[in-house]
Wavefront OBJ file of the C-alpha trace (Angstrom):
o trace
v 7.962 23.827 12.491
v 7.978 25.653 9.125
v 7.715 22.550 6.893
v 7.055 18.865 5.593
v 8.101 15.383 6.897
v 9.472 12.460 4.204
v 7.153 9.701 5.542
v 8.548 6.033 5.229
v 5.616 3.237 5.757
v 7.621 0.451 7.829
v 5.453 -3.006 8.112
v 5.712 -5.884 10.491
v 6.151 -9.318 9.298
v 3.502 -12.197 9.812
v 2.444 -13.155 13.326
v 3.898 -9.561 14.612
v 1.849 -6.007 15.226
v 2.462 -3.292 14.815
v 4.565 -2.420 17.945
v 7.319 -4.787 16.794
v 9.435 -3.166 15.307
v 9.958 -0.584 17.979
v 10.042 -2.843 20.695
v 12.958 -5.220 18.904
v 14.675 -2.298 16.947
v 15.707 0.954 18.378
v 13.955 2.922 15.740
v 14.287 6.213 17.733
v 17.692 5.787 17.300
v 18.415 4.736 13.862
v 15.901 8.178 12.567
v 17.513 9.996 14.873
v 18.499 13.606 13.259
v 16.260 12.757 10.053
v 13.395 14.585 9.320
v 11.172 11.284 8.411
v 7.936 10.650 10.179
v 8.400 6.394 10.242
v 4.677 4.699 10.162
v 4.440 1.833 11.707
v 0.703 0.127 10.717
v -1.120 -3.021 11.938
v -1.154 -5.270 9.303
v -2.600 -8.526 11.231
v -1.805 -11.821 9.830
v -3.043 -10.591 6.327
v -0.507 -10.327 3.675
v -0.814 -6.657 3.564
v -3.956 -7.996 1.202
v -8.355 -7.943 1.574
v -8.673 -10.705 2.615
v -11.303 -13.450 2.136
v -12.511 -13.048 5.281
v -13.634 -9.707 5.394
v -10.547 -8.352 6.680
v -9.565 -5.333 4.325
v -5.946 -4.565 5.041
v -5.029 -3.865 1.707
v -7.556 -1.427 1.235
v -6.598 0.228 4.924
v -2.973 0.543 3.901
v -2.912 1.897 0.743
v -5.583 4.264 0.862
v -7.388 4.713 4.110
v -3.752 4.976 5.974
v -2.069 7.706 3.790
v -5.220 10.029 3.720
v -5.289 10.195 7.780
v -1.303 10.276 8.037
v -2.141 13.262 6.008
v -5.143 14.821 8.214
v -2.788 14.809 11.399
v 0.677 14.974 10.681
v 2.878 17.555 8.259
v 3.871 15.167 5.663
v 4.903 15.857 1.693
v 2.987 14.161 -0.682
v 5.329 13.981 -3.108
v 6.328 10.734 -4.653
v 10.226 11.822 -4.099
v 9.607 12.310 -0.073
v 7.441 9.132 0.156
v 9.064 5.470 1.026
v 8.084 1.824 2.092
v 9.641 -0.884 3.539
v 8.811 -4.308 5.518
v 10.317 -7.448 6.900
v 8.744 -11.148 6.002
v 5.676 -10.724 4.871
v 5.551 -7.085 5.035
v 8.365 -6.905 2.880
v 5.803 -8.455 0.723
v 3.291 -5.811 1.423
v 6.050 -3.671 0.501
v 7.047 -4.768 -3.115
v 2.672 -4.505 -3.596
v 2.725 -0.813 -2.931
v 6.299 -0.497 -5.076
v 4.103 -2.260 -8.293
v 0.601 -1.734 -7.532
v 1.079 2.013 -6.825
v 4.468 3.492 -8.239
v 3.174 6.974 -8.400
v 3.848 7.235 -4.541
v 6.883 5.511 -3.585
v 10.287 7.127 -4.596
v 11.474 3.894 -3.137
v 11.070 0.709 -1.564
v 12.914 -2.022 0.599
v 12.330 -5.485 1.091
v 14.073 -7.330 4.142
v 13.983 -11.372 3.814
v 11.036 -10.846 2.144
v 8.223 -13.697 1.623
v 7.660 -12.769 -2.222
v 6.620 -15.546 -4.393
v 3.180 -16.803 -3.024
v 3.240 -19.329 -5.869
v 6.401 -21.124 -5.212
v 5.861 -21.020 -1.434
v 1.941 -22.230 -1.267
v 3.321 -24.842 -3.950
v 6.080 -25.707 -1.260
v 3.864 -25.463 1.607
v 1.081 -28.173 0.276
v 4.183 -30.904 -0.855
v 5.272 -33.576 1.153
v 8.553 -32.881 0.458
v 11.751 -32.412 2.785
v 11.987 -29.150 1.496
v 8.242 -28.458 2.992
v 9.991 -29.725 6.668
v 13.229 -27.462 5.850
v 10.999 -24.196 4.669
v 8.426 -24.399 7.544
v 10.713 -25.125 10.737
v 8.912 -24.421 13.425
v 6.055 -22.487 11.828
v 2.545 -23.803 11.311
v 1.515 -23.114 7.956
v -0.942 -25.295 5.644
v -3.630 -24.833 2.825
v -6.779 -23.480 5.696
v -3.603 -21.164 6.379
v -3.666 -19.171 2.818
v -7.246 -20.024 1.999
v -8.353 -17.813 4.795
v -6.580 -15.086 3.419
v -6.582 -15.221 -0.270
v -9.633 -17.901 -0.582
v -8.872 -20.019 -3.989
v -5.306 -20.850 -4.027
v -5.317 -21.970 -7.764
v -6.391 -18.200 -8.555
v -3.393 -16.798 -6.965
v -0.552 -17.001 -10.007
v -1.912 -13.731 -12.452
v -3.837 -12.498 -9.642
v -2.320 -9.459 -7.465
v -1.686 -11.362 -4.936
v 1.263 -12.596 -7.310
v 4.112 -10.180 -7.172
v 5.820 -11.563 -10.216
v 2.662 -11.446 -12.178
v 2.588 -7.813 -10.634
v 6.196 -6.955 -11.906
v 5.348 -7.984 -15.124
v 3.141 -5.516 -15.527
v 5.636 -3.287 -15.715
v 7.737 -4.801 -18.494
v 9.213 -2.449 -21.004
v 8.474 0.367 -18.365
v 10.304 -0.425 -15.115
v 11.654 2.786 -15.465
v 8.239 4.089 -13.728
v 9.049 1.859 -11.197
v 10.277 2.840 -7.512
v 14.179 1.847 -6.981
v 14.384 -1.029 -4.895
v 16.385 -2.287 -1.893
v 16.531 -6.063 -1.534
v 18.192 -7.967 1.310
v 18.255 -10.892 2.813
v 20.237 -13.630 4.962
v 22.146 -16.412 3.889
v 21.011 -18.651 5.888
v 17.229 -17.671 5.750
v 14.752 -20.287 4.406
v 13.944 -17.366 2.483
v 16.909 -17.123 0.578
v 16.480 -19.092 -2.049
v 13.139 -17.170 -2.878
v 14.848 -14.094 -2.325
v 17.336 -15.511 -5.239
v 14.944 -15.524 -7.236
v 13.226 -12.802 -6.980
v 16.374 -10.829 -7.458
v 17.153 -12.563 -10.483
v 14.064 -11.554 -12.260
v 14.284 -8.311 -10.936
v 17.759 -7.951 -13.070
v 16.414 -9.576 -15.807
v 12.912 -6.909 -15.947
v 15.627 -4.021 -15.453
v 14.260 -3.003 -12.739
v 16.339 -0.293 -10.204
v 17.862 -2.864 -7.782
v 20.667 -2.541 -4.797
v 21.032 -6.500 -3.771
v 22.750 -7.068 -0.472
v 23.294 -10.116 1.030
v 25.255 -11.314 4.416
v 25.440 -13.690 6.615
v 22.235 -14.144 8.577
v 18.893 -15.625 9.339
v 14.689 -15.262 9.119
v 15.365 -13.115 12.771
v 15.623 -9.653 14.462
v 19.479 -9.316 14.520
v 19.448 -9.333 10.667
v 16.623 -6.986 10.582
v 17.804 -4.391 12.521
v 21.134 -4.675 10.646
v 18.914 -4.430 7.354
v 16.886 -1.134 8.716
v 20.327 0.350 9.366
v 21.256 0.109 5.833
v 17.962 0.744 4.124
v 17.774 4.044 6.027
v 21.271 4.576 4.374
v 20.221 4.084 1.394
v 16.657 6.059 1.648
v 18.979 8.568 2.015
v 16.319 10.416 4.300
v 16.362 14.503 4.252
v 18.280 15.917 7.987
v 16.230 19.118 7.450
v 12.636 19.832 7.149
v 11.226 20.516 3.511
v 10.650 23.928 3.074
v 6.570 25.068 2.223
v 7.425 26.428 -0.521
v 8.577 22.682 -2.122
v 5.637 20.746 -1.750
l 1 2 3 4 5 6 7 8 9 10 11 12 13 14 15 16 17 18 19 20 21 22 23 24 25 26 27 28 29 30 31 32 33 34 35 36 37 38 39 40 41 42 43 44 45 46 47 48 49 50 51 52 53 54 55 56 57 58 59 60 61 62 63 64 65 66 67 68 69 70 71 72 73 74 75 76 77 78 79 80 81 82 83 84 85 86 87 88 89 90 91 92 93 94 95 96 97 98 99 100 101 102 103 104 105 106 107 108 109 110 111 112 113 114 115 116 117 118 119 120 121 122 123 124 125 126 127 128 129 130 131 132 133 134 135 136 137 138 139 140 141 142 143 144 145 146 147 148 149 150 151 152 153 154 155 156 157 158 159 160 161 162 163 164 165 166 167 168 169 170 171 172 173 174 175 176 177 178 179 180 181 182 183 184 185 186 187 188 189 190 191 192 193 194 195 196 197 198 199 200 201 202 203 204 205 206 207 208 209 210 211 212 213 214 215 216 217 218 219 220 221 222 223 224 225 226 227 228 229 230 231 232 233 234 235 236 237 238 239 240 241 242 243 244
């Protein structure tokens, strides 16, 4: 082959493996012609995060994963050639590689992402008609999170707390991957995703917001991977040996 792969780290969203996205997205098609090799991990129903339980899924994807992608496939390990993105709660998982490890990730994309443990655990545990409008149909109570990040009043300044993460980085968000943001208008999610956006404009943070009409489901998302991979901006020609 006579050179390196960009390598983009694409996670699942909660209650999903790690065959999802290729069985509800064409992915073949969408990477078609670019020279990217797209990982695809298992990230169980774990927030991307070790969990309480034993479960260490943080610890799998953010070092474990990269070092055998490495072993077995022609990657670059440059930060410019190296990407993440996720849908849900692995856009979640996403935005914690972006701030707890910036010295990878060129960039970084977050699809109706689930990023404010805080406000949604708050929302979750209230007996409130926005609980019954945020949940839906989806079973979700306190033995839910406690399984995964054990005592919920530790989460806000922990790193399970993206915002606490992102301000970290304030005064040097320059250092920061750029980020892609989207999410649907009609996604319980939205709101959140507001939010998040707003403070990401306020840290000065690189963002590119996009927003259309759409909801927490796989038509958005494959609309959203089609314009992520346009903005990646992914290489159409190997990187030569002599780069890397």
């Amino acid at each position: 082959m006579g050179g390196k792969l960009q390598v983009l780290y694409l996670l699942h969203g909660g209650g999903d493996n790690e065959t999802k996205w290729h069985r509800r997205v064409p992915v073949e098609r969408i990477f078609s012609g670019l020279k990217v090799l797209v990982v695809m991990p298992d990230g169980g129903l774990s927030y991307y995060t070790d969990t309480v339980c034993g479960e260490n899924y943080w610890t799998y994807l953010s070092e474990e994963l990269p070092e055998v992608i490495r072993s077995y496939f022609p990657v670059s390990e440059k930060r410019e050639d190296t990407f993440t993105a996720g849908l849900s709660m692995g856009g979640y998982g996403a935005m914690k590689l972006a701030l707890l490890k910036p010295e990878r990730f060129a960039k970084a994309a977050t699809f109706s992402g689930s990023l404010d443990m805080v406000r949604e655990i708050g929302v979750v545990m209230s007996d409130t008609k926005e609980r019954e409008e945020f949940l839906g149909d989806y079973e979700m109570d306190e033995t839910f999170y406690t399984s995964i990040f054990g005592d919920l009043d530790k989460i806000k300044g922990s790193p399970a707390d993206i915002y606490h993460l992102l301000e970290m980085h304030r005064g040097k968000t320059e250092h920061l991957p750029d980020i892609y943001q989207c999410c649907g208008t009609e996604d319980f999610l939205y709101r959140f995703n507001l939010l998040f956006k707003n403070k990401l404009n306020h840290m000065g943070a690189g963002l590119t917001f996009e927003e259309w009409p759409g909801g927490h489901d796989w038509v958005f998302w494959e609309e959203a991977l089609r314009r992520s991979v346009r903005w990646f901006s992914f290489k159409r020609e190997y990187i030569s040996d002599g780069e890397v």
